[in-house]
C-alpha positions in Angstrom: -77.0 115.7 -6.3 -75.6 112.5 -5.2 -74.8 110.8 -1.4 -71.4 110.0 -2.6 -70.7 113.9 -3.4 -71.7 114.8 0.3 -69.5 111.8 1.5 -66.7 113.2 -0.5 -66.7 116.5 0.9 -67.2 115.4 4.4 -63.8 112.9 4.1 -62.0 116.2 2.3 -63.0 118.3 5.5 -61.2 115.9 7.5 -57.7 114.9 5.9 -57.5 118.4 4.2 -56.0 117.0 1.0 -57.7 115.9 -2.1 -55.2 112.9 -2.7 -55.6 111.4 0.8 -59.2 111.9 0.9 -59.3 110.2 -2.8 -57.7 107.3 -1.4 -59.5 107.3 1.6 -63.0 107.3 -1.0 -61.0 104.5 -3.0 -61.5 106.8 -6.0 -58.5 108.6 -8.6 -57.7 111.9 -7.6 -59.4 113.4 -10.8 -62.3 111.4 -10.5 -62.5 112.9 -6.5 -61.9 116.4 -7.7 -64.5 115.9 -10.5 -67.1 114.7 -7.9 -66.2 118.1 -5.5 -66.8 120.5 -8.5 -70.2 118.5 -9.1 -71.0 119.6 -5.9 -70.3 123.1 -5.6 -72.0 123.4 -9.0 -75.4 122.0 -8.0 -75.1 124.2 -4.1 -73.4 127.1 -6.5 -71.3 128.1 -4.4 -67.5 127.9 -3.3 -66.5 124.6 -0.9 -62.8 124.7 -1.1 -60.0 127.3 -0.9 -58.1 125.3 -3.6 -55.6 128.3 -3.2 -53.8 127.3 0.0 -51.9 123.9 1.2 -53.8 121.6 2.9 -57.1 122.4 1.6 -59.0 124.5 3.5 -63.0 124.8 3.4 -64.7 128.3 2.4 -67.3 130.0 5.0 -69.8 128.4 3.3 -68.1 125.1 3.2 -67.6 125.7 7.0 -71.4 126.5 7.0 -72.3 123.7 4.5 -70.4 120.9 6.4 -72.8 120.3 9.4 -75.4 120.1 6.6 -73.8 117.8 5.0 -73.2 115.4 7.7 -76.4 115.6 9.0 -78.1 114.7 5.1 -75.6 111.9 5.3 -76.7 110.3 8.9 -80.2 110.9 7.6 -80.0 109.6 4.3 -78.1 105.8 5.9 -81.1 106.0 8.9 -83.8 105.5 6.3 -82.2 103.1 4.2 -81.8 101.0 7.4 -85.1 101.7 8.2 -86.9 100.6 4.7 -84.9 97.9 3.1 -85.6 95.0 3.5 -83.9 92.9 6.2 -81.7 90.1 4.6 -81.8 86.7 5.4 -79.7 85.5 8.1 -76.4 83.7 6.7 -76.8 84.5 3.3 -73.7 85.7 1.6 -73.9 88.7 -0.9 -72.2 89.3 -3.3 -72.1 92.4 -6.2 -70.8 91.0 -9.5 -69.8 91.8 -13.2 -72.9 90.2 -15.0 -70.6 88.3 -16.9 -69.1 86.2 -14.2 -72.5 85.6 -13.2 -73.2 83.9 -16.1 -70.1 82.7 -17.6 -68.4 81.5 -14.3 -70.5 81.7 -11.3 -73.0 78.9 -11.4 -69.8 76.3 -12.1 -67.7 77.6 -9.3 -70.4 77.5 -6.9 -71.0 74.1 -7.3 -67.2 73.6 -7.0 -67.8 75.5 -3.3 -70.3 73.3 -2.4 -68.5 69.9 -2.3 -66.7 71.1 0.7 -69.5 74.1 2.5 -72.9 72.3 1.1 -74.7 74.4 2.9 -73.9 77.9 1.2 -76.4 80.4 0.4 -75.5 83.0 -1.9 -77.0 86.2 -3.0 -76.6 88.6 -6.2 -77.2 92.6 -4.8 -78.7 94.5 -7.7 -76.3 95.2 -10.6 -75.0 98.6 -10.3 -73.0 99.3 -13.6 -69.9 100.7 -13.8 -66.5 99.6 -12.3 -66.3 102.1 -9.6 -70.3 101.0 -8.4 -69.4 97.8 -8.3 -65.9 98.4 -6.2 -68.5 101.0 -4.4 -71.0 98.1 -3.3 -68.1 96.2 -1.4 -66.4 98.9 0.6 -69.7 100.9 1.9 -70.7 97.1 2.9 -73.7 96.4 0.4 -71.9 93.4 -0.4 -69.4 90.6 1.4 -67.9 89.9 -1.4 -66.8 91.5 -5.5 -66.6 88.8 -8.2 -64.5 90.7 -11.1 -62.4 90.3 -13.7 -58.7 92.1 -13.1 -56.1 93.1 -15.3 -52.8 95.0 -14.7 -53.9 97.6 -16.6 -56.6 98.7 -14.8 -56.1 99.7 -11.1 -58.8 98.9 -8.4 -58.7 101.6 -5.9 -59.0 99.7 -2.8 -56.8 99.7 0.3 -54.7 96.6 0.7 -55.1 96.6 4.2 -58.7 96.7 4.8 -59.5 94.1 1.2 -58.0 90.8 0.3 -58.8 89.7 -2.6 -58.0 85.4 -4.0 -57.4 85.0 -8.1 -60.0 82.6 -8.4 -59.5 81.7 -12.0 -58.7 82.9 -15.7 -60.2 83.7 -19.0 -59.3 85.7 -22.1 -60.9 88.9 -24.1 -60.8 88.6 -27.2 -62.0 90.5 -30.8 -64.6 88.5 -32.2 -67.1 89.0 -34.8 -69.6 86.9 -37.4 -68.4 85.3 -39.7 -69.6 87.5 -42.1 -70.6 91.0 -42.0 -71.9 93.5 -44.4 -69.9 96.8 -44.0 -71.2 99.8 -46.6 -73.0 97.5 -48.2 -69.9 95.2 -48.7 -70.2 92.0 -47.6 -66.6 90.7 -45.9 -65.2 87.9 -44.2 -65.1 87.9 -40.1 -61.8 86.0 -40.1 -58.9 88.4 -40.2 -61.5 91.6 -40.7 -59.3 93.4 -37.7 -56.2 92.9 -39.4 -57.2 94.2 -42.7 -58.8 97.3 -40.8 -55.1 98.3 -39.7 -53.7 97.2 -42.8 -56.3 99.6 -44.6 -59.0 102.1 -44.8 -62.1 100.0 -43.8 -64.2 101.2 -40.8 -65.4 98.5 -38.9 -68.6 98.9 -37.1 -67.9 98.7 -33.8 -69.9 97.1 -30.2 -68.5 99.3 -27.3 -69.0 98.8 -23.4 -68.2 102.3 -23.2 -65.4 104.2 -20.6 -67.4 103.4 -16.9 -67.0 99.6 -17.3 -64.4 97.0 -16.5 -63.7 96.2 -20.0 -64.5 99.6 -21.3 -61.5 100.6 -19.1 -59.2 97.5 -20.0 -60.0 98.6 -23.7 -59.0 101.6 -23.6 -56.2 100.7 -22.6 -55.4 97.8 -25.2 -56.0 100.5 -27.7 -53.4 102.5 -26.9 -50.7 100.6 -26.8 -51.8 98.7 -30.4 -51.8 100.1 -33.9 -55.0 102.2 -34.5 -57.8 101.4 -36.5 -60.9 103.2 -37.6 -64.1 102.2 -36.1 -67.1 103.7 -35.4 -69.4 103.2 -32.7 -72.8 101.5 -33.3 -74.1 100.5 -30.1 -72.5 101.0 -26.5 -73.8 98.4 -23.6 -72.2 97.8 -20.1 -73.1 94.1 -20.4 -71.6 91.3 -22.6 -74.6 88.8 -22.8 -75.9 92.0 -24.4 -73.3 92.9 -26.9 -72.6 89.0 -27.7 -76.2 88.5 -29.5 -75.2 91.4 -31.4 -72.4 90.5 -32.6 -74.0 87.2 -33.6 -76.4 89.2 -35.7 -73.6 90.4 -37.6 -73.9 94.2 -35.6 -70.4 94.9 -35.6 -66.6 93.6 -33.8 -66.3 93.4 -29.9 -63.9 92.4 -28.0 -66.0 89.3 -25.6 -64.7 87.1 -22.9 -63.7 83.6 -24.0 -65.7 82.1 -21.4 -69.1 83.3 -22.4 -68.4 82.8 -26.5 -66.5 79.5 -26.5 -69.3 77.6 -27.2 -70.6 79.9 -30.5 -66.6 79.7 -31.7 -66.6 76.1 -31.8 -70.3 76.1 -33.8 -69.0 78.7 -36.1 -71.5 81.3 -35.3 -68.4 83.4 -34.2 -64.7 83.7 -35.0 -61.8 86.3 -33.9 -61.1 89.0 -36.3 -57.6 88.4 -35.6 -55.2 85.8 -34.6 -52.4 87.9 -33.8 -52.5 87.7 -29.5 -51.5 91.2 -28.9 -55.1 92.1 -29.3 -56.5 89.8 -26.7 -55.8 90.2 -23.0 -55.3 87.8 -20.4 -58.0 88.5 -17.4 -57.5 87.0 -13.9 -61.1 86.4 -12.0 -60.8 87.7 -8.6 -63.0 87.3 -5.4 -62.5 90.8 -3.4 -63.8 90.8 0.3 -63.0 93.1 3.5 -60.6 91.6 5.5 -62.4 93.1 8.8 -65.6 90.8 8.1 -65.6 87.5 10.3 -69.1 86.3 9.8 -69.0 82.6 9.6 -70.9 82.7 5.8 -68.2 84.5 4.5 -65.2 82.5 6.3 -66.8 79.9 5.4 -66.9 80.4 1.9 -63.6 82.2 1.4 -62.2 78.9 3.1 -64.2 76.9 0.5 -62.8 79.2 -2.4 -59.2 78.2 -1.0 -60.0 74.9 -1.0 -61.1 74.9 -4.3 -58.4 76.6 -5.5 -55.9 73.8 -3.7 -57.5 70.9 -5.7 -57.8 72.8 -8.8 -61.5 72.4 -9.5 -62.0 75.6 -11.6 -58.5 76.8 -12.8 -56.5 74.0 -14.3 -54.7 72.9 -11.0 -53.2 76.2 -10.5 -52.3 76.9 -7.1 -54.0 79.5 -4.5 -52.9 83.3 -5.5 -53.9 85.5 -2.3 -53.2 88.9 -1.1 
């Protein structure tokens, strides 16, 4: 059983409909129905008449909802009570491990020629997209660093997050420049191309379906001729999936940023040169607009001002909303 099923039922009790109280949970409406039928399979038992319009709850959702609340105030009071107490004025922030490799450690530096005395903080990496967008709105974090693509929706409410485009970067299909496949040595370059054109599996480095990229995949892949692949290794993390496609492991799709250095050495080239297959990301910096703490004006005013001289995204100017 999980916190976040209780939470969802408790916000279902209230706006008796499963598409307001997805929104209000800043999840999809299958992934929130999904959640409630976890529930009511672990309690086995009944929650919701899903019958009648609005929603109603069952007697034993009428009888389970005080419990639920209660497990809820409970569960927050000793979390308050054991963590540990952060340090004043440091800014948190949840993160795609990418970015805080790949982008973080340059832009922050960028930050600090005009708020020099920033302190910064990572909270622990919690995995999949809908974690990470989790961290920022139940206020682990003051701030998501992500990548963004039109493609892939972020369920947050527009009026309670802003979010500032903070820079730009690429994914693309990379792979060694040679790998053995059945025993068959073949070249890297073009390898994705000839896997349309033919029969060839290619082996294949996956970040699975709960991940930012995992997600924007999926959705590259549907819009683009097929081609056969099978997976050899799934991993959440690039950093991870990079040294294996170094070793020659199999094709993934990385971000330009963290790989630009092994494409100009030759330890890695794109399987294709054709552009459809790469997409263009957007690096965004998400906060809630309801947060005036002077850390995190302070550095969201730094992040504008960054933006304005074009430190980190080729002179670009600001993109808010």
């Amino acid at each position: 059983m999980e916190i976040k099923w209780l939470e969802d039922f408790v916000a279902l009790a209230e706006h008796s409909s499963f598409s307001r109280a997805a929104e209000v949970r800043n999840v999809t409406q299958p992934a929130f129905s999904r959640r409630i039928k976890q529930l009511e399979t672990w309690l086995g038992a009944s929650l919701i008449s899903r019958a009648t319009m609005p929603a109603e709850l069952t007697p034993a959702g009428r009888s389970f909802l005080p419990v639920a609340q209660e497990t809820i105030r409970t569960f927050y009071a000793a979390r308050e009570t054991l963590r540990p107490i952060a340090e004043a004025g440091l800014v948190r922030f949840a993160a795609l491990h990418t970015l805080t490799l790949s982008f973080f450690p340059h832009w922050l530096r960028a930050l600090e020629a005009s708020a020099p005395d920033l302190r910064t903080s990572f909270i622990p990496d919690r995995g999949g997209l809908e974690a990470n967008l989790s961290a920022l709105v139940e206020g682990e974090a003051d701030f998501l660093l992500t990548y963004a693509h039109n493609q892939v929706p972020f369920h947050l409410e527009q009026t309670r997050f802003g979010f500032m485009t903070i820079g730009h970067d690429r994914l693309l299909p990379m792979v060694a420049p040679e790998i053995r496949i059945g025993g068959v040595v073949h070249r890297g370059a073009g390898l994705l191309d000839r896997a349309v054109n033919g029969k060839l599996t290619l082996p294949y480095l996956s970040y699975g379906f709960s991940s930012f990229f995992g997600v924007a995949l999926g959705r590259l892949f549907a819009t683009r001729p097929p081609f056969r692949r099978r997976t050899v290794h799934e991993n959440t993390i690039s950093a991870g999936l990079m040294m294996l496609t170094l070793a020659g492991n199999g094709l993934c799709w990385l971000p330009e940023s963290l790989v630009q250095d092994d494409i100009a050495a030759g330890r890695l080239v794109r399987a294709t040169m054709d552009d459809n297959w790469t997409m263009d990301l957007e690096i965004r910096l998400y906060r809630h607009r309801e947060s005036q703490s002077r850390p995190v004006e302070t550095l969201w005013q730094s992040a504008a001002d960054v933006l304005a001289r074009g430190a980190m995204s080729g002179g670009r100017a600001p993109s808010y909303s």
